[in-house]
N, C-alpha and C positions, 0 to 999 in steps of 0.2 A: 645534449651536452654531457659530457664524458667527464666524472671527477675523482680524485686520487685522493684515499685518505689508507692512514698507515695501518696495516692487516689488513688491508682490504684488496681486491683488484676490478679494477675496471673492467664494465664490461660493456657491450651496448645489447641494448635494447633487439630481440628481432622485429624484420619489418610485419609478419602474418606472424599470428599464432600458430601455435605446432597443432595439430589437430589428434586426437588421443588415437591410438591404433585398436581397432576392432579385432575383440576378441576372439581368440580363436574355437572353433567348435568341434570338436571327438566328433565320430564316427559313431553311432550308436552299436552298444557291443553285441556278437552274433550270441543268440540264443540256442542253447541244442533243443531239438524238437522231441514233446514226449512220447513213449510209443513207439521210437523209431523201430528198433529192434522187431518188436511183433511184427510191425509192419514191413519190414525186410523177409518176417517167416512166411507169413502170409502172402509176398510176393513170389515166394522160391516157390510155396508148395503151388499156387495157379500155376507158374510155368513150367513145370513138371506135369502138371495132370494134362496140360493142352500138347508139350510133347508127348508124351503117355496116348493121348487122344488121335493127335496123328500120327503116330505109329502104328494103332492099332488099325484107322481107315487104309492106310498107305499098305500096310503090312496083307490085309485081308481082300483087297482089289487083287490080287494076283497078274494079271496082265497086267502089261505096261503103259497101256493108252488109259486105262483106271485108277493105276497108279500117279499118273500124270495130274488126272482130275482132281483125284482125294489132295492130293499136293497144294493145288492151287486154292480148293476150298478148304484148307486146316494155314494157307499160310497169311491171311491177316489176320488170327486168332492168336497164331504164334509170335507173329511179329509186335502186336499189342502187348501182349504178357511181357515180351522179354524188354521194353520200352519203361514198362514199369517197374519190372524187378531190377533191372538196372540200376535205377533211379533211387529203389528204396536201398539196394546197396550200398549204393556212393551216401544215403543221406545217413546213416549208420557212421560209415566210416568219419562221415564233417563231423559229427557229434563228437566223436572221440578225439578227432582234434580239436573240436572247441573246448572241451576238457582238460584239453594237455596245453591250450594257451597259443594254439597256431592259430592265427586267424590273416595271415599274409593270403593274400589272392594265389600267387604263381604257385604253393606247393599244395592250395588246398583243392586247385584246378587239374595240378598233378596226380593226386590222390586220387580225385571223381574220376578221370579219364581212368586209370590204372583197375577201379573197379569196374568198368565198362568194361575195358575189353577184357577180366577175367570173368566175368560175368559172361559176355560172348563167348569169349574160348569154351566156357564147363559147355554152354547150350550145344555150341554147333560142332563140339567133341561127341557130345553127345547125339546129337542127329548124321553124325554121320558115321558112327561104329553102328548104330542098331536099326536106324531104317532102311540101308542098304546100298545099290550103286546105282550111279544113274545122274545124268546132267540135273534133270530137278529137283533132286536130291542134293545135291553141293548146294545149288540156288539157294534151297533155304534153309541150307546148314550156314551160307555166308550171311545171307540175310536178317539171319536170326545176328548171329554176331554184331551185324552193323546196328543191328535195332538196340541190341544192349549197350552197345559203345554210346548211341544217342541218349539212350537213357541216363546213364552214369554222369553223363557230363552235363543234363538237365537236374540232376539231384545234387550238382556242387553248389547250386547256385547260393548266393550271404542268406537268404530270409529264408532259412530253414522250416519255417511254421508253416509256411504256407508250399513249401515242398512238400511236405507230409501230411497236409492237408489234401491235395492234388493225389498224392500216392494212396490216401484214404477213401478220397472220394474213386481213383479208378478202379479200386477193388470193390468197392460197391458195384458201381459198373457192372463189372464184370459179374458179380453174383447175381444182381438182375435178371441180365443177359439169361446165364444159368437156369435160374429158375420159372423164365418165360419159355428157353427151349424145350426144359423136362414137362411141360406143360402144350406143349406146342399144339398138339392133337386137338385136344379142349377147346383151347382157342382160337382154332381153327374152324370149326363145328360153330361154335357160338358165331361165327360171322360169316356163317353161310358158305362152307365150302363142300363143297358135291363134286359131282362125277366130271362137270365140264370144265375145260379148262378157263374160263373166265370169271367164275365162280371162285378157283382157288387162286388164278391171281389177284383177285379182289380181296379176298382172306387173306391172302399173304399181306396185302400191302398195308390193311390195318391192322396187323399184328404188325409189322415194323413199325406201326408208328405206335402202338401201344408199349412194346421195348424205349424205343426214344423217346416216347412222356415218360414211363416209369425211371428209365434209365436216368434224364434230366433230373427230374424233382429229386429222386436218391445220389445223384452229384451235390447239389446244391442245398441241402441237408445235410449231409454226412459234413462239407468241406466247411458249412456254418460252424455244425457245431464241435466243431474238431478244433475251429481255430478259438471256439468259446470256450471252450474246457481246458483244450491245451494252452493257449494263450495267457489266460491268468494262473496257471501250474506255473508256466516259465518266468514269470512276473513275477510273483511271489518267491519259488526260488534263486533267482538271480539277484545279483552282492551288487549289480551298477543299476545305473537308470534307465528303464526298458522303454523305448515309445511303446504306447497302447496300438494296436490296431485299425488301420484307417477302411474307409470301405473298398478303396482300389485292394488290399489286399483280400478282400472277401470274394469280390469281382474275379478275381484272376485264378482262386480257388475252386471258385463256384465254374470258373470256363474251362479251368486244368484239364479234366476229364477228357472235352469235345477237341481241344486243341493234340490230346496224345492221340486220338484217334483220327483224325486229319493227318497228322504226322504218322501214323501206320497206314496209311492209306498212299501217303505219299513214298513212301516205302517199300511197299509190297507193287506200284507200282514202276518204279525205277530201279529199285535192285530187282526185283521181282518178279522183273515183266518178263523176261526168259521163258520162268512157268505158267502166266498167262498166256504168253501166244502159243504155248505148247498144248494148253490146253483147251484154247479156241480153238489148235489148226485140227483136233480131232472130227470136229460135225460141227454142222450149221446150227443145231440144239446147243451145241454146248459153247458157241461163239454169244451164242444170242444169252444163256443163264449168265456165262462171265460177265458180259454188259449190265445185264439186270441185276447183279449180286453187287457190280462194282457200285453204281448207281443207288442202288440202296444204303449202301456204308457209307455215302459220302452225305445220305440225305438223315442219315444216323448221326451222324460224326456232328453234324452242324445243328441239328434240333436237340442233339445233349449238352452241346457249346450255349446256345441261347439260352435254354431253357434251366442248365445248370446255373449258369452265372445269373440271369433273372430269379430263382429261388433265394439263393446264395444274397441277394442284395436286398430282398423282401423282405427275409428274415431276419439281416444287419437292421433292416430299417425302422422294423416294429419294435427291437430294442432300446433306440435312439428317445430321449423324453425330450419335453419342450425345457428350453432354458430358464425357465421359472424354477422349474424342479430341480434341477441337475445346479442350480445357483444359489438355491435358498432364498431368490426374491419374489415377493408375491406379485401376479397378475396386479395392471393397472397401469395408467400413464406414468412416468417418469417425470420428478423433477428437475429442471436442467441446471437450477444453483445448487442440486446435491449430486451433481454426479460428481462420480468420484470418490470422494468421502462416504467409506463405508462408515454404518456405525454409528449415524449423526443423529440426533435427538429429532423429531417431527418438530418441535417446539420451536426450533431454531428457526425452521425457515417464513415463521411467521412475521410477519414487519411489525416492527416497533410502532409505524405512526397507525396501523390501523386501528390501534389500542384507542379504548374511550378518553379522552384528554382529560374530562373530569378527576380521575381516578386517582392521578397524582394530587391532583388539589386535595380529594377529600382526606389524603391520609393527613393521621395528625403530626406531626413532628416537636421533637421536644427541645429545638434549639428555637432562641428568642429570634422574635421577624423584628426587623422597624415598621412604626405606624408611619403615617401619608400627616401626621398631626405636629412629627418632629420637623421644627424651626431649623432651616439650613441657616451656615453662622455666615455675616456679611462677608463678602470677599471669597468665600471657598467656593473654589470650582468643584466640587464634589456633588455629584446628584448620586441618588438612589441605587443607583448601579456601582458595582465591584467595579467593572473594568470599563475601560473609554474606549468607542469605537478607534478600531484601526487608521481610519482615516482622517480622526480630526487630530489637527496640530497639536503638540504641547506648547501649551501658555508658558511663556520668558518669566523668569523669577521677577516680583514688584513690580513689574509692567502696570502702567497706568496707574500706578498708588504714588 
């Protein structure tokens, strides 16, 4: 019913209530990563010493069917480095926009690709004025390029941390690598390698796999504790409200390493393959090493994948305490009338009637009681009791008098 009074206006009634509109939720703000900078130097200087390195094999094979070979063997080294310097490039440049308050997707995707392919340009400007001429020589003067364009546009990616955590852990990698080959002899000798050739392939194949343990564990180590240290650096100085770290991000950290190296393999293959079948089609020895060498990197690539990311989430997890700790509540069952209510007295939730009933009686009290000895006066309904049951009638005024 509709009614009209004066200031006032009618209105009706809705038939459903309006239902309140769910708030809406920000984007959590990108964080620049710490470090980045070293870690862009640190990527320039590997990809220079592995060009440096193939130029010096390519350069000193003199023949061209030698040349061919040094090529194909310096060009998944090449193509890895420049994957990662890429990367650490473009994650430089995201930092400075996230500095400057860009944080739009289209220009800061702009940006990563822009440093890839200058990234490519300096490499494969570079491999192709000083290692000379010759079809396998462009191969992985372009290659190199394409490798740093992917890298670039993998370091644009929002979660920065864990980009430069991946950038960290593959220069580990790589120094690994390093210092298992300047050792190579040694440990070759320690597993049995001699004059026969079955002896040194047997040596070779557990030194690969001693590189992809060592290799793994120093992924998945380095990408932990990179995102441990750097992670609450950018948390602390950051003015908004940072999510914390979940373990998919330590996961993807800890796998970054084996995933770049799958992805130069897929590289070196497809752009690549020009100078592999060039350097298969020289002899049946060196059709059969490129199979064996290929096959090896791939059984690399994938035990530094597992093995990193399996470290990387062992060591998230030995972090992790039980929720007693991390809550302030002690071990022990749960009362289910206190949940909820922090803070609540233990006292509380004890029951009133388990109390000894005596206990009331015995206290003394100092207001007068009636005795059981006072005379009720003729005619009054009054008994002993304050108040009359709810359910007996009131008695009619002089009824029956």
């Amino acid at each position: 019913m509709m009614t009209k009074e004066s200031g006032t206006t009618a209105t009706s009634a809705p038939d459903q209530p309006v239902e309140p509109e769910a708030p809406v939720t920000a984007a959590p703000p990108l964080v620049p990563a710490p470090g980045a900078l070293v870690l862009a130097l640190l990527a320039l200087g590997w990809l220079a010493a592995m060009l440096w390195s193939a130029k010096a094999e390519i350069s000193s094979s003199g023949i061209t069917s030698m040349a061919i070979t040094s090529a194909a063997y310096a060009l998944p080294g090449v193509i890895s480095a420049s994957l990662v310097c890429g990367a650490a490039v473009s994650l430089v440049l995201g930092n400075l926009m996230t500095r400057l308050g860009i944080w739009r997707s289209t220009p800061r995707f702009l940006v990563s690709l822009v440093a890839g392919l200058a990234t490519g340009f300096l490499s494969a400007l570079v491999v192709t004025l000083s290692y000379g001429e010759g079809s396998a020589i462009m191969v992985l003067a372009g290659t190199t390029a394409a490798a740093a364009t992917v890298g670039g546009i993998a370091g644009g990616l929002r979660n920065t941390l864990v980009v430069a955590a991946v950038v960290a852990a593959g220069l580990a990698v790589f120094a690994v690598g390093f210092a298992l080959s300047y050792f190579q002899d040694p440990v070759l000798n320690l597993y049995g390698s001699g004059d026969t050739q079955a002896s040194q392939l047997t040596a070779f194949r557990w030194f690969s796999r001693t590189s992809s343990l060592a290799s793994g564990l120093a992924a998945g180590l380095l990408a932990f504790g990179y995102l441990r240290v750097a992670g609450r650096r950018a948390v602390e100085r950051a003015t908004d409200t940072v999510p914390s770290l979940r373990w998919p991000a330590y996961l993807i950290a800890g796998a970054g390493p084996g995933l770049l190296l799958l992805a130069a393999e897929v590289l070196t293959r497809t752009a690549g393959a020009e100078v592999l079948r060039l350097a298969g089609a020289l002899s049946e020895a060196d059709r059969a090493a490129q199979s064996l060498l290929g096959g090896s990197r791939i059984n690399h690539a994938l035990l530094v994948l597992f093995l990193g990311s399996l470290t990387a989430i062992i060591a998230f997890g030995r972090t992790l305490r039980p929720a007693e700790e991390s809550t302030g509540t002690p071990p022990g069952p749960r009362d289910a009338d206190r949940d909820g209510s922090e803070g609540a007295d233990p006292a509380d939730g004890i029951d009133d009637a388990a109390k000894d009933p005596t206990d009331k009686a015995a206290e003394p009290t100092d207001e007068p009681t009636a005795t059981t000895d006072e005379a009720t006066a003729p005619g009054d309904d009054r008994t002993g009791d304050d108040h009359q049951p709810a359910d007996r009638p009131e008695p009619v005024g002089k009824a029956g008098r």
